[in-house]
C-alpha positions in Angstrom: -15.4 9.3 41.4 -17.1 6.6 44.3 -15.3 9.3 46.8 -17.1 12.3 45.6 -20.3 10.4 45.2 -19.5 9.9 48.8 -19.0 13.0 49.5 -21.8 14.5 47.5 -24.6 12.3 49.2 -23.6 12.8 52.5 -22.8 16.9 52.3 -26.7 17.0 51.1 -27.7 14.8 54.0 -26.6 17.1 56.5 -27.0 20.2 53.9 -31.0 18.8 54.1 -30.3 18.5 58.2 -29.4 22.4 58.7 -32.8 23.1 56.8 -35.0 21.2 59.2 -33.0 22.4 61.9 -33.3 25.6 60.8 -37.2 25.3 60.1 -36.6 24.4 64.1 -34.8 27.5 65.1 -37.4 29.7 63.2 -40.0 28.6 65.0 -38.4 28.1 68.3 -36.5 31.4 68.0 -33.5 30.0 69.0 -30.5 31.8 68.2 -26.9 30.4 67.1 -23.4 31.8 66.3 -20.6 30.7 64.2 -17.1 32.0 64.7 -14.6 30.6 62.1 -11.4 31.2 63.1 -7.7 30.0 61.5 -4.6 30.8 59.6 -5.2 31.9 56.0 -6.3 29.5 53.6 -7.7 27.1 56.2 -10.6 26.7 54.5 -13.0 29.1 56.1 -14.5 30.4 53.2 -15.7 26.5 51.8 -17.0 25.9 54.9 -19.3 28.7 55.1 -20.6 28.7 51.6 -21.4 24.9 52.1 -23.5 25.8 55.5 -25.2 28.6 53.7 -26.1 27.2 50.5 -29.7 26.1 51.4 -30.8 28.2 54.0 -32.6 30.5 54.1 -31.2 34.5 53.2 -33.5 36.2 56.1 -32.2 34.5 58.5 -28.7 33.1 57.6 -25.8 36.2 57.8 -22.4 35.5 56.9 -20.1 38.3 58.5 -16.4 39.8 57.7 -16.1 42.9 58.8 -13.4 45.3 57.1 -10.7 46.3 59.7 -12.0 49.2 61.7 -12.4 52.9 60.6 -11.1 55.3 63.1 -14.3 55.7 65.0 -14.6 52.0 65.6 -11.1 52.1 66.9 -12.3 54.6 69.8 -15.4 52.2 70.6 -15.4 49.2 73.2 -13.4 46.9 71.2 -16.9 44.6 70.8 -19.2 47.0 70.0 -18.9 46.4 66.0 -19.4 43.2 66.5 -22.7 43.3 68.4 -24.7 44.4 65.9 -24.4 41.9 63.6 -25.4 39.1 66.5 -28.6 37.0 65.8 -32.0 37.9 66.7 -34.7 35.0 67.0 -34.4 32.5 64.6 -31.1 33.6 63.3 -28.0 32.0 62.2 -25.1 34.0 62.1 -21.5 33.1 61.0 -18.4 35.4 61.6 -15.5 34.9 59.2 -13.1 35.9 61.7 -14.1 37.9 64.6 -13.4 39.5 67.4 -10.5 37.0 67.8 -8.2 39.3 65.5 -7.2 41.1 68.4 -5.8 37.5 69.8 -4.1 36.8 66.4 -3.1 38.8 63.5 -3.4 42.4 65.3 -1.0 40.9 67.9 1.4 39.5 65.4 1.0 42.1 63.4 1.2 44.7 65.9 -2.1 46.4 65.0 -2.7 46.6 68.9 -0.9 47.5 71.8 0.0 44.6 74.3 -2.4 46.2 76.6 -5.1 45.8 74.4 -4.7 42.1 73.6 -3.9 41.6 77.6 -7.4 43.2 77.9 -9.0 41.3 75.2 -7.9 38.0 76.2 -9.4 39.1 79.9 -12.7 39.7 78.3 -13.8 37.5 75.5 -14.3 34.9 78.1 -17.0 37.4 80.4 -18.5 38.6 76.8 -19.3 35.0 75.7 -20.7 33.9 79.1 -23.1 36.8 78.9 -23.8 35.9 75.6 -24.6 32.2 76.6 -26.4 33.2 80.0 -28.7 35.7 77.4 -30.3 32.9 75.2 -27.1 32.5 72.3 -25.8 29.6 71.4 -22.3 30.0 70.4 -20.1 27.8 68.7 -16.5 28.7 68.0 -14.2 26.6 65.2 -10.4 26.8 65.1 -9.5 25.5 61.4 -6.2 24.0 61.6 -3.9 23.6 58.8 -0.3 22.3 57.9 2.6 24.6 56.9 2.5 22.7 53.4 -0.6 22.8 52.7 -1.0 26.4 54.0 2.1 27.2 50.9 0.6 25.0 48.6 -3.1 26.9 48.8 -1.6 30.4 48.6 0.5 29.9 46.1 -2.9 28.5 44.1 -4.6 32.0 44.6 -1.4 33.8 43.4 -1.9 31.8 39.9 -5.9 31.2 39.7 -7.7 34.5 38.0 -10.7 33.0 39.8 -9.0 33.5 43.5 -8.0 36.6 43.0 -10.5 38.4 45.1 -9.3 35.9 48.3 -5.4 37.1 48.0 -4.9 39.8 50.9 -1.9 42.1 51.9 -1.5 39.1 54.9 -1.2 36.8 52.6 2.7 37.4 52.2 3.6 36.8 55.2 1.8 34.2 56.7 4.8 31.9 56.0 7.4 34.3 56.9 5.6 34.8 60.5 4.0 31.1 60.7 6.1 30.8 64.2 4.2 34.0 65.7 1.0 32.6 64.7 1.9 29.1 66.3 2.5 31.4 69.5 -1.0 33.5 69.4 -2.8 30.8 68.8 -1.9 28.4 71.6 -2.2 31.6 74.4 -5.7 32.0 72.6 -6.9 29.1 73.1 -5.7 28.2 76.2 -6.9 31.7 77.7 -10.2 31.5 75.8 -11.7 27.8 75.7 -14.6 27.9 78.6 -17.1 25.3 79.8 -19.8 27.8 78.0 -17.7 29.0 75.1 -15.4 26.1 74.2 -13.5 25.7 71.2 -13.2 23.0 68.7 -10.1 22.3 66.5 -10.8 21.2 62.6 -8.2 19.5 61.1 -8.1 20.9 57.8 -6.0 19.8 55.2 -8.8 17.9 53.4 -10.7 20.4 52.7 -14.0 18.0 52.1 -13.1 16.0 55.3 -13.1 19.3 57.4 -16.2 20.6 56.1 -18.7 17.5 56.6 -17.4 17.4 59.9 -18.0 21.0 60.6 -21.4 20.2 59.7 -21.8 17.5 61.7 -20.6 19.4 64.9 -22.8 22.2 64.1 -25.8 20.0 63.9 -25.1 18.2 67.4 -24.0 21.5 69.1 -27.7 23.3 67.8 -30.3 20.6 66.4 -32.7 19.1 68.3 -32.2 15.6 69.2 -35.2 14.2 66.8 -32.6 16.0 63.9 -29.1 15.6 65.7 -29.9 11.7 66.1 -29.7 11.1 62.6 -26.5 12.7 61.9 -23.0 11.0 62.9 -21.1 12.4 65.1 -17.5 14.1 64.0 -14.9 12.2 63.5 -12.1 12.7 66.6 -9.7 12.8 64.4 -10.8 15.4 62.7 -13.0 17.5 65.0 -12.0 17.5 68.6 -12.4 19.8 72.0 -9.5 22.2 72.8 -7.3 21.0 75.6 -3.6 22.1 76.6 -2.8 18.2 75.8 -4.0 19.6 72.2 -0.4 21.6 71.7 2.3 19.1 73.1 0.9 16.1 71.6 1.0 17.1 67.8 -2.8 17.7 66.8 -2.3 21.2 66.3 0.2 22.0 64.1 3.0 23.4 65.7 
């Protein structure tokens, strides 16, 4: 119980730190984006619904897109995408994102090698526009163990109340766990910029992850008279992409 009190005080200090950096962004009209991406059942879904709780519905959007009609498929692959980016005082957060081309539509073979070659040329140009234009972008790669990965799917196969998170995916997310490894690493390495970095979340703790999620996000947008009162992540927990990242064990392999 003294651990969840724990945990409950401190999620509602920096639950109570979004909202006055938010009252910020408002009036500043600054603009921010979120992009959550990871395995399944890395906890992506927790962590947004614990950012959004408090803030307000105007300006807070949590987006996940279906996968693409036919007429989306024809488009620029980002054009879906930009519509749903923030305008003054916004705060957007993708739940996956454009980074499906990186990951499951390459292990999955949604798209053609071509297409992923071409993706993984552009994200990089896309975000520095993005940056250059006013945006503040974070982007969050939620790691997770192999166990823990089993353990959490094989809880929405026998809780009615998680039945609306089980997906077709879902099945083999095990069975293809190698591919995964792959796509991940050559997306990270091919897609962590000075302007558009990524962060890695260690997730198996699922309350661990989340407050230091929080914490990032406050230090990456806040303004220093809110960000100075919030501790920093934990390193252990939260840390900068880097190729050392892979060979040394902090992402799971």
């Amino acid at each position: 119980m003294a651990k969840d009190d724990a945990y409950d005080r401190e999620l509602e200090h920096l639950q109570v730190s979004l909202v006055k950096y938010q009252q910020h962004a408002i009036e500043a009209g600054d603009k921010a984006l979120v992009i959550f991406e990871g395995r399944d059942a890395a906890g992506k879904d927790g962590a947004i619904k614990r950012i959004v709780e408090h803030l307000s519905i105007r300006h807070t959007r949590a987006v996940a897109l279906p996968k693409p009609s036919d007429r989306e498929r024809s488009e620029w692959y980002f054009q879906r995408y930009t519509d749903h980016l923030p305008a003054a005082g916004d705060l957007v957060l993708f739940n996956r994102s454009w980074y499906n081309r990186a990951g499951v539509e390459r292990v999955m073979g949604f798209s053609t090698p071509a297409e992923q070659e071409a993706f993984l040329r552009d994200a990089p140009v896309v975000e520095a526009m993005l940056e250059r234009n006013g945006l503040k972008l974070v982007k969050l790669w939620l790691d997770i163990s192999r166990e823990e990965q089993a353990r959490r799917l094989e809880a929405r196969r026998t809780d009615p109340l998680k039945a609306l998170k089980i997906s077709p995916l879902d099945a083999v997310a095990q069975e293809k766990w190698a591919d995964y490894s792959a796509a991940r690493d050559e997306m990270l390495r091919r897609t962590h910029t000075g302007e558009a970095p990524w962060a890695c979340v260690v997730t198996d703790d699922k309350k661990t992850a989340r407050l230091n999620i929080l914490r990032h996000l406050l230090h990456a947008f806040a303004p220093p008279e809110i960000a100075k009162a919030v501790e920093p992540p934990d390193p252990d927990v939260l840390f900068l992409f880097s190729p050392d990242v892979i060979p040394d064990g902090r992402l799971n392999p």
